[in-house]
BATORLUM-816635 format. One record per residue: y, x, z of N, C-alpha, C in turn. Coordinates in steps of 0.1 Angstrom, whole numbers, plus 5000, padded with zeros to 4 digits. Example, Ala and Ser with C-alpha at 12.3 -4.5 7.8 and 13.67 -1.06 7.14 Angstrom:
2
494351325078495551235078496751325078 497851285071498951375071500051295079 
This chain:
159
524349344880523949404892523749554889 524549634898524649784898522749824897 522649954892521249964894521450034909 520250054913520450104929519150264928 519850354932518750514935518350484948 517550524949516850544962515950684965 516650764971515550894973514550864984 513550904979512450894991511951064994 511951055007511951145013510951225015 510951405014509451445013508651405025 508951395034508451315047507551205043 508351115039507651025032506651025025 506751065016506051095006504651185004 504951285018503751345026502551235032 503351155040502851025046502150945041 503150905031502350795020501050845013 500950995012499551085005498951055013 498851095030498351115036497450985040 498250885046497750705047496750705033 496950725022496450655011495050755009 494750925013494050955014492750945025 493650925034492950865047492050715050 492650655042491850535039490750515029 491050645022490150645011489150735016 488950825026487850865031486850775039 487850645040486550555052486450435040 486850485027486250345020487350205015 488350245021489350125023489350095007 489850175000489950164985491150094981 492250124984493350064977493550004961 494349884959494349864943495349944942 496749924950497549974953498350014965 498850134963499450154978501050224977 502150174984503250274982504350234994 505150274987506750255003507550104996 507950055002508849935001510149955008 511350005002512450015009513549895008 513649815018514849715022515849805024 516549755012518149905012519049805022 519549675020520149655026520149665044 518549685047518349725061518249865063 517649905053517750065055516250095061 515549985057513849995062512550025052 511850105057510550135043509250065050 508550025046507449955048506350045036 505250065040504050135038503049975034 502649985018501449855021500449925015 499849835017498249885011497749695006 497449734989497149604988495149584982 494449504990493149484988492649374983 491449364979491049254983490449194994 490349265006489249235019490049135022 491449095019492349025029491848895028 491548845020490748735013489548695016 488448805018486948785021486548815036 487948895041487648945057488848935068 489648905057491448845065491948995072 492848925078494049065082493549095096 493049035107492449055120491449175119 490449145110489349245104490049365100 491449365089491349495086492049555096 492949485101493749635112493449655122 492349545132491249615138490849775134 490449785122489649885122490849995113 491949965108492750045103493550115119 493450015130493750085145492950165146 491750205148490650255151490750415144 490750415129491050525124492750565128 493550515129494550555134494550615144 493750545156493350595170492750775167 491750785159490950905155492550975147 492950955134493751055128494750995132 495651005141496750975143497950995133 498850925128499950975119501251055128 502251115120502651185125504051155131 504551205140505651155144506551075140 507050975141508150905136507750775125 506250745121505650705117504650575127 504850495120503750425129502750315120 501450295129500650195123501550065118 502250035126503549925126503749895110 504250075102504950025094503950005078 502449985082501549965074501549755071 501749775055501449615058500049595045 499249525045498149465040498749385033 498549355019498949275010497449235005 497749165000496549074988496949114978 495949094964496249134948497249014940 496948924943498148794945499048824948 499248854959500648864964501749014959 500649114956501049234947501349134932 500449074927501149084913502548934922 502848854926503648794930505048854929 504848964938506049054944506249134932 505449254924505649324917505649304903 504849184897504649204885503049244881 502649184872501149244867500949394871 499749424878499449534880499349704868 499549654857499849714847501249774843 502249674852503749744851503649884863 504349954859504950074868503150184875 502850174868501750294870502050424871 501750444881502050564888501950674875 502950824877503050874866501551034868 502051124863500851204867500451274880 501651264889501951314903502251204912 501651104907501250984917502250934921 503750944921504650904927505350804914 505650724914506650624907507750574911 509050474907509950394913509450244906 510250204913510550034907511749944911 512849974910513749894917513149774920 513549734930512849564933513749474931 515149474924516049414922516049364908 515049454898514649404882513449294888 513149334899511649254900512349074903 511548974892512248834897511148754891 509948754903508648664896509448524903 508748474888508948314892510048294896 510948334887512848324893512948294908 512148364913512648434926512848614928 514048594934514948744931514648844945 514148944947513748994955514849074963 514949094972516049104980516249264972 517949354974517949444965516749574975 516549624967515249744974514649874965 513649914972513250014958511650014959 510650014953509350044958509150154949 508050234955507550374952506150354955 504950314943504250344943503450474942 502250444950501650584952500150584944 500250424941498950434933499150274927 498650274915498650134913497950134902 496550084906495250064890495849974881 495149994874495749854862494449814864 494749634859493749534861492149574854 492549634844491149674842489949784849 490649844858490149934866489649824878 490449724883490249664894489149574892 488949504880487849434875486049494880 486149604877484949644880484649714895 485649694902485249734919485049594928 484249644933483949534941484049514957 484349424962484849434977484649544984 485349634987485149764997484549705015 484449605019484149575031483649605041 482149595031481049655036481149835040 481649885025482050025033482250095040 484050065043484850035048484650015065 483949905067483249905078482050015083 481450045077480650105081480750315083 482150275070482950405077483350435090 484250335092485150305103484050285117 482750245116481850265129481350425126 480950445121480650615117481450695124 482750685121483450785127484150765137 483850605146483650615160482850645169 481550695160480650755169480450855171 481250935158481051085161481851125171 
């Protein structure tokens, strides 16, 4: 299999800061967060992977990931849409131990997703660009952002 480039776009890449800094003002705390591009569709997907998905499920988080959206709106051409919530499971699943592909000093990485084959399942061809990705040992010692999180996200609907 050819290797496959993928440029991601300063747009992008603006974006992707922006979402990942924006969550991290209300607490969200990503393990990881970056772009997922389906080359053969020609589509990027934005995730953010936690552990709330688990202790507070997906209803809870984009409830309130709407809410801050509603307050900082993203910027044109962009939508809440293209945010998806992953689990830490389902990140090492898809990607590999959280210890592969760490982001370099400017936060931006690749990963073909076409070397990616957990559990000899082959991932359709693509590119992912993390924008952060702890290694397990960092993740060990944080503990559920939930409580936070939430209490961010009422905060700054009352101001």
């Amino acid at each position: 299999m050819a290797d496959i480039t993928v440029n991601i776009d300063e747009a992008r890449q603006v974006v992707g800061r922006m979402i990942l800094a924006l969550t991290d003002s209300v607490g969200f705390d990503a393990f990881a967060a970056g772009w997922l591009c389906n080359q053969p569709a020609d589509t990027w997907r934005y995730f953010l992977v936690t552990p709330m998905l688990r202790s507070r499920g997906p209803t809870w988080i984009y409830e309130r990931l709407m809410r801050l959206f509603r307050h900082d709106p993203l910027p044109a051409g962009f939508s809440p849409l293209d945010i998806h919530v992953i689990d830490p499971e389902m990140e090492r699943a898809l990607f590999g131990p959280p210890d592969v592909a760490n982001p370099n000093a400017h936060g931006l990485n690749g990963l073909p997703s076409h070397d990616l084959r957990p559990e000899h399942r082959v991932i359709e061809d693509g590119f992912v660009m993390f924008q952060r990705r702890l290694p397990a040992e960092l993740r060990r010692h944080r503990r559920d952002p939930g409580a936070q999180f939430n209490k961010q996200i009422n905060q700054l609907q009352a101001a």
